[in-house]
C-alpha atoms as one frame of an Amber mdcrd trajectory, in Angstrom:
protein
 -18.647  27.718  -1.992 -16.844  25.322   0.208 -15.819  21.900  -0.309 -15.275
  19.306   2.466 -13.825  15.880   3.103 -14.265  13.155   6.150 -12.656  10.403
   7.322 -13.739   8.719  10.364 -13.045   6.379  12.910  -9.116   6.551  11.981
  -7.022   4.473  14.007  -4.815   7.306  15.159  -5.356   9.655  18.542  -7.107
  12.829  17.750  -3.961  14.263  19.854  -1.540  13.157  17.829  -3.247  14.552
  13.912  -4.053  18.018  16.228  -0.673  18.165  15.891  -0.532  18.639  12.359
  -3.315  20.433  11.416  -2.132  24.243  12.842   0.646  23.689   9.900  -2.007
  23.565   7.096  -4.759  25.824   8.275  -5.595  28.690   6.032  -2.374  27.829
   3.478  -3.291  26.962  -0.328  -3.795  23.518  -1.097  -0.256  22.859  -2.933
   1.903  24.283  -0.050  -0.412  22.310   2.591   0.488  19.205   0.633   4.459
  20.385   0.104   4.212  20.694   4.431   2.383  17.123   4.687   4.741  15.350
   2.513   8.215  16.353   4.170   6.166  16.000   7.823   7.778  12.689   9.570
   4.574  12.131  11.309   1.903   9.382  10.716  -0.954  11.738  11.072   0.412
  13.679   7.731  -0.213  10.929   5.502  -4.099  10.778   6.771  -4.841  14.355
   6.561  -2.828  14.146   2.938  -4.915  12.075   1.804  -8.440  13.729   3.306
  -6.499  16.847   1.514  -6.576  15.162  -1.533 -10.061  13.674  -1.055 -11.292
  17.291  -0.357  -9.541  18.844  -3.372 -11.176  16.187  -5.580 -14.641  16.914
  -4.604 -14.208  20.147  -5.259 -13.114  20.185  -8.219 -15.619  17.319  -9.264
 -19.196  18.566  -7.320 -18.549  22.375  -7.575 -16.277  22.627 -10.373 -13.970
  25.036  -8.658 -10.273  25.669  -9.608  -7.643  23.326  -7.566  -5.130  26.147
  -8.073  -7.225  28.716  -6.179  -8.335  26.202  -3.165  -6.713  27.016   0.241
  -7.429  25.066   3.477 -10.351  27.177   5.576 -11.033  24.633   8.415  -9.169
  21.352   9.303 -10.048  19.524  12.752  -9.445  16.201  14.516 -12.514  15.087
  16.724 -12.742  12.084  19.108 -13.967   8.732  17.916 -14.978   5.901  19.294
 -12.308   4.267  21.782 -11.916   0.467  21.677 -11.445  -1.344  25.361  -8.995
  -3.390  25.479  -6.974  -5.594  28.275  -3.513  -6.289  28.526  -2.482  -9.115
  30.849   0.511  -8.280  33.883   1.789 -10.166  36.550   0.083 -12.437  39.280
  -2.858 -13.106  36.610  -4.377  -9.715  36.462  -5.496  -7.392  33.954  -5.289
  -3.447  33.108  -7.541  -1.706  30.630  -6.181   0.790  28.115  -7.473   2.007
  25.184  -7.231   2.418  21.702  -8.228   5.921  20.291  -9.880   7.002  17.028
 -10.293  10.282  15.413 -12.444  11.550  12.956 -10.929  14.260  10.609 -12.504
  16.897   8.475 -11.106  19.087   6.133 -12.736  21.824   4.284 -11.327  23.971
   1.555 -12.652  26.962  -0.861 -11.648  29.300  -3.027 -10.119  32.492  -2.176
């Protein structure tokens, strides 16, 4: 039985919370959390708390044991990107963009 948590459309680049997730992938769910908490990075707090989001519904929908949980899968995809302008010299324009990632995390007992 497997367990899984979702947060989309985060306002962080699915680049940067890649990063993170090789560190938690296949660990239990208390040393993933030990790693995300001493992790400088912005991207640890949001996959801490989709962690922590994932642990809860398993142990609420399934009834599984949080001390048995490890992480099975963890990914960042691609969001949608917001278009935006930023103004330069001699009244012109260049585009950028802001990214957005959508991260799952699914855990189960082992």
């Amino acid at each position: 039985m497997e367990a899984r948590a979702l947060a989309k459309q985060v306002r962080i680049s699915p680049y940067k919370v890649r990063r993170i997730l090789p560190l938690i992938r296949g660990k239990k769910v208390d040393e993933a959390m030990m790693i995300l908490k001493y992790s400088p990075q912005k991207a640890a707090g949001i996959v801490s708390k989709v962690l922590q989001s994932a642990v809860a519904n398993a142990e609420h929908n399934y009834g599984m044991d949080t001390d048995k949980l490890r992480v099975v899968k963890a990914t960042a995809d691609q969001g949608p990107r917001m278009k935006r302008f930023r103004p330069v010299s001699m009244g012109r324009a260049h585009p950028y963009q802001h990214r957005t990632s959508h991260v799952t995390i699914i855990v189960a007992e082992r």
